[in-house]
MIDOSE-1310 file (N, C-alpha, C; in nm, 2 decimals, decimal comma, always signed):
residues 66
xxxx	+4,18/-0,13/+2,88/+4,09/-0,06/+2,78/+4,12/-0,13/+2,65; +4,04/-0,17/+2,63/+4,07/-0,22/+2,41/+3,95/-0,13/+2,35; +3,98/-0,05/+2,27/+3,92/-0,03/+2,13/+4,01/+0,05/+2,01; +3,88/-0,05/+1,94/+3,91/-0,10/+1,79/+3,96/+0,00/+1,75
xxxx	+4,01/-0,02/+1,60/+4,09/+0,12/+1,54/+3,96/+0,21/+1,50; +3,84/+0,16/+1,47/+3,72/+0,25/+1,42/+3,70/+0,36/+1,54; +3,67/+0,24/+1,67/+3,64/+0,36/+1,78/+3,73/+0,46/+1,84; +3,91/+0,41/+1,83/+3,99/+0,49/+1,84/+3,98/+0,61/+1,78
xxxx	+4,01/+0,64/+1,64/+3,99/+0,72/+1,53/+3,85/+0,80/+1,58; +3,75/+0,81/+1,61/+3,66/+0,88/+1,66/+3,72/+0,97/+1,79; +3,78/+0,89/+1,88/+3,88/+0,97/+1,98/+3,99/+1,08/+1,93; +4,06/+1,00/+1,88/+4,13/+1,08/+1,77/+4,10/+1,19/+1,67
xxxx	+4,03/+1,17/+1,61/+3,94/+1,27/+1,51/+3,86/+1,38/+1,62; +3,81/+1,37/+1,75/+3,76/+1,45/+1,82/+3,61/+1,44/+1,81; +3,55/+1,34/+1,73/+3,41/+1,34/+1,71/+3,35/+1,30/+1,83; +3,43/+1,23/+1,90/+3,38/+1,16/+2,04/+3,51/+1,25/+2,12
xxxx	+3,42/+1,31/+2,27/+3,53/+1,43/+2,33/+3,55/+1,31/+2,47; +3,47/+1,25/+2,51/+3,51/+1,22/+2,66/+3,50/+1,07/+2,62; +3,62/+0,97/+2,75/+3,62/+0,85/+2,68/+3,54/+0,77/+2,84; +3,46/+0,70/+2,83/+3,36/+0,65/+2,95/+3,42/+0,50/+2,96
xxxx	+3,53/+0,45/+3,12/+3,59/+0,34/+3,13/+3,51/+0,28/+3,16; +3,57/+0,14/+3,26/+3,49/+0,04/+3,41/+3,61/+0,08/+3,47; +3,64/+0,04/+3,57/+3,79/+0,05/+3,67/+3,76/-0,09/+3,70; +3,91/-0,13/+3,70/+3,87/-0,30/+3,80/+3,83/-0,32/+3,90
xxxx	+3,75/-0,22/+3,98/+3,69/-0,19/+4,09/+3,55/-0,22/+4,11; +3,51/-0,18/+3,94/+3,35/-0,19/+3,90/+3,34/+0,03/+3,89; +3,42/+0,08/+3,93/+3,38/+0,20/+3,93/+3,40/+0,24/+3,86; +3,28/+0,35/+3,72/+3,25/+0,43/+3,63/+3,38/+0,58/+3,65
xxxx	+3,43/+0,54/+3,53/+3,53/+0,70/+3,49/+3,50/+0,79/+3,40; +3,48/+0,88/+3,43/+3,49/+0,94/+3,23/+3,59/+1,07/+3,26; +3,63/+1,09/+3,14/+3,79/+1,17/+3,12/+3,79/+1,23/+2,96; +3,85/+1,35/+2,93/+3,88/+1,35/+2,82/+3,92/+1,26/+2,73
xxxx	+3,92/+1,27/+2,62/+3,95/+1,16/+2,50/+4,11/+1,25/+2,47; +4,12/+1,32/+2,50/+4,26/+1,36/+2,47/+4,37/+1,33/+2,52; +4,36/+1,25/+2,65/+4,44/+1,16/+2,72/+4,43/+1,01/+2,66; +4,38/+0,98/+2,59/+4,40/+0,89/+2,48/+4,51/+0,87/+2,41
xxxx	+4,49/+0,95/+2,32/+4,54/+1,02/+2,17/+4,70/+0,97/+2,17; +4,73/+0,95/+2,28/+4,89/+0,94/+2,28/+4,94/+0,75/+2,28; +4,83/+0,72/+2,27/+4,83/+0,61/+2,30/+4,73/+0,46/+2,17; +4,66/+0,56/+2,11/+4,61/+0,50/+1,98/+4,73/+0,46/+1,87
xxxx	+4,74/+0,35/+1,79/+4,77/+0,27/+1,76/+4,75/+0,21/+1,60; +4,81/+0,20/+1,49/+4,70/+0,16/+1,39/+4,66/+0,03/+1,42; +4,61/+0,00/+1,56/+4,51/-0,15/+1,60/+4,37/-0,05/+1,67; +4,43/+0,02/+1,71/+4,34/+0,13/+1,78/+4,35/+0,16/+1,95
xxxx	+4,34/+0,11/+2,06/+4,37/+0,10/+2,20/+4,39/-0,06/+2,25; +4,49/-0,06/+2,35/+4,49/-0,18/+2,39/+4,56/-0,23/+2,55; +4,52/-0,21/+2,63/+4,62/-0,20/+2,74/+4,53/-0,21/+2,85; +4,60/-0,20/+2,98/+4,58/-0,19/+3,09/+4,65/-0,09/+3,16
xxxx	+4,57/+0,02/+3,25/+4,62/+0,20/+3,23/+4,59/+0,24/+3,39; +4,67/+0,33/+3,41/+4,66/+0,36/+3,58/+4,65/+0,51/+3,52; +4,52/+0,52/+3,60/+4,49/+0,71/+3,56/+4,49/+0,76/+3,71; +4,55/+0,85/+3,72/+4,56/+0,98/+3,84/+4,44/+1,07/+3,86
xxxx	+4,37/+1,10/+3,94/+4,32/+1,25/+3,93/+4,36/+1,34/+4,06; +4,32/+1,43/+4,08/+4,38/+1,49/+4,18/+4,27/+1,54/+4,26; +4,31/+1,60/+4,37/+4,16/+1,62/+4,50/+4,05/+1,70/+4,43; +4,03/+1,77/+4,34/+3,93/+1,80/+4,27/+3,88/+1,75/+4,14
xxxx	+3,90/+1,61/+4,12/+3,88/+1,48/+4,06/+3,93/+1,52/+3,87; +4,07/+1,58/+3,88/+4,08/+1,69/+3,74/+4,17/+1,55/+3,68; +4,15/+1,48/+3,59/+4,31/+1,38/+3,55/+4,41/+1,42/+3,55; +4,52/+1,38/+3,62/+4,64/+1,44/+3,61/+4,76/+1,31/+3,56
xxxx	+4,70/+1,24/+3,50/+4,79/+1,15/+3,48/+4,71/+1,01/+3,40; +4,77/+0,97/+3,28/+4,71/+0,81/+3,25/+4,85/+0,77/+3,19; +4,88/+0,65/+3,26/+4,99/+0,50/+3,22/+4,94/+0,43/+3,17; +5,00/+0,37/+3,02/+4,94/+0,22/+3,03/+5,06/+0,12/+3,12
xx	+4,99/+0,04/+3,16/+5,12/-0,07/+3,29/+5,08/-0,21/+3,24; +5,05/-0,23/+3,13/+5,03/-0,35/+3,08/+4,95/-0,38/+2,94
Protein backbone atom coordinates (compact mmCIF):
# COMPACT_ATOMS: atom_id res chain seq x y z
CA UNK A 1 0.00 0.00 0.00
CA UNK A 2 1.70 3.58 -0.59
CA UNK A 3 -0.03 6.74 -0.02
CA UNK A 4 1.13 9.99 0.00
CA UNK A 5 1.13 12.09 3.23
CA UNK A 6 -1.99 14.23 1.51
CA UNK A 7 -4.03 11.00 1.13
CA UNK A 8 -2.95 9.62 4.39
CA UNK A 9 -4.03 12.66 6.46
CA UNK A 10 -7.55 12.37 4.85
CA UNK A 11 -7.53 8.74 6.50
CA UNK A 12 -6.35 10.25 9.44
CA UNK A 13 -8.48 13.30 9.70
CA UNK A 14 -11.57 10.89 9.04
CA UNK A 15 -12.72 12.78 5.97
CA UNK A 16 -12.24 9.54 4.02
CA UNK A 17 -13.90 6.47 6.33
CA UNK A 18 -13.10 3.27 4.34
CA UNK A 19 -9.69 2.62 2.70
CA UNK A 20 -10.30 0.56 -1.00
CA UNK A 21 -6.95 -1.91 -1.65
CA UNK A 22 -5.87 -4.48 -4.79
CA UNK A 23 -4.51 -7.76 -2.95
CA UNK A 24 -1.66 -9.40 -4.90
CA UNK A 25 -4.16 -11.64 -5.96
CA UNK A 26 -5.97 -8.89 -8.14
CA UNK A 27 -8.79 -9.15 -5.43
CA UNK A 28 -10.66 -5.77 -4.35
CA UNK A 29 -10.71 -5.08 -0.31
CA UNK A 30 -12.26 -2.26 1.38
CA UNK A 31 -11.85 -1.88 5.34
CA UNK A 32 -12.07 0.85 7.58
CA UNK A 33 -9.55 3.66 7.44
CA UNK A 34 -9.11 3.27 11.07
CA UNK A 35 -6.95 0.25 10.63
CA UNK A 36 -4.66 2.57 9.00
CA UNK A 37 -4.20 5.23 11.38
CA UNK A 38 -1.59 3.23 13.29
CA UNK A 39 0.53 3.06 10.61
CA UNK A 40 0.59 6.66 8.87
CA UNK A 41 3.76 8.26 8.87
CA UNK A 42 4.87 12.02 8.23
CA UNK A 43 5.62 10.30 4.39
CA UNK A 44 2.07 9.14 4.70
CA UNK A 45 1.68 5.01 4.02
CA UNK A 46 4.18 2.74 2.80
CA UNK A 47 4.38 -1.05 3.09
CA UNK A 48 3.37 -4.26 2.28
CA UNK A 49 0.32 -5.56 4.86
CA UNK A 50 -1.28 -8.99 5.68
CA UNK A 51 -4.88 -8.16 6.71
CA UNK A 52 -7.15 -10.91 8.52
CA UNK A 53 -10.80 -11.02 8.34
CA UNK A 54 -12.72 -13.54 10.03
CA UNK A 55 -15.75 -15.96 8.73
CA UNK A 56 -18.01 -13.08 8.57
CA UNK A 57 -15.58 -11.08 6.47
CA UNK A 58 -15.25 -8.43 9.80
CA UNK A 59 -11.12 -7.32 9.76
CA UNK A 60 -9.64 -8.72 12.54
CA UNK A 61 -6.21 -7.96 11.96
CA UNK A 62 -3.64 -5.70 9.51
CA UNK A 63 0.44 -6.24 9.61
CA UNK A 64 2.65 -4.45 7.71
CA UNK A 65 5.39 -7.56 6.70
CA UNK A 66 7.44 -5.44 4.53
Amino acid sequence: MQLSRDEAMRYYQGTATSVVVRAENGQRLQFPAEHIRPFIDQHGVNGVFKISFDNDNKLIGLKRIG
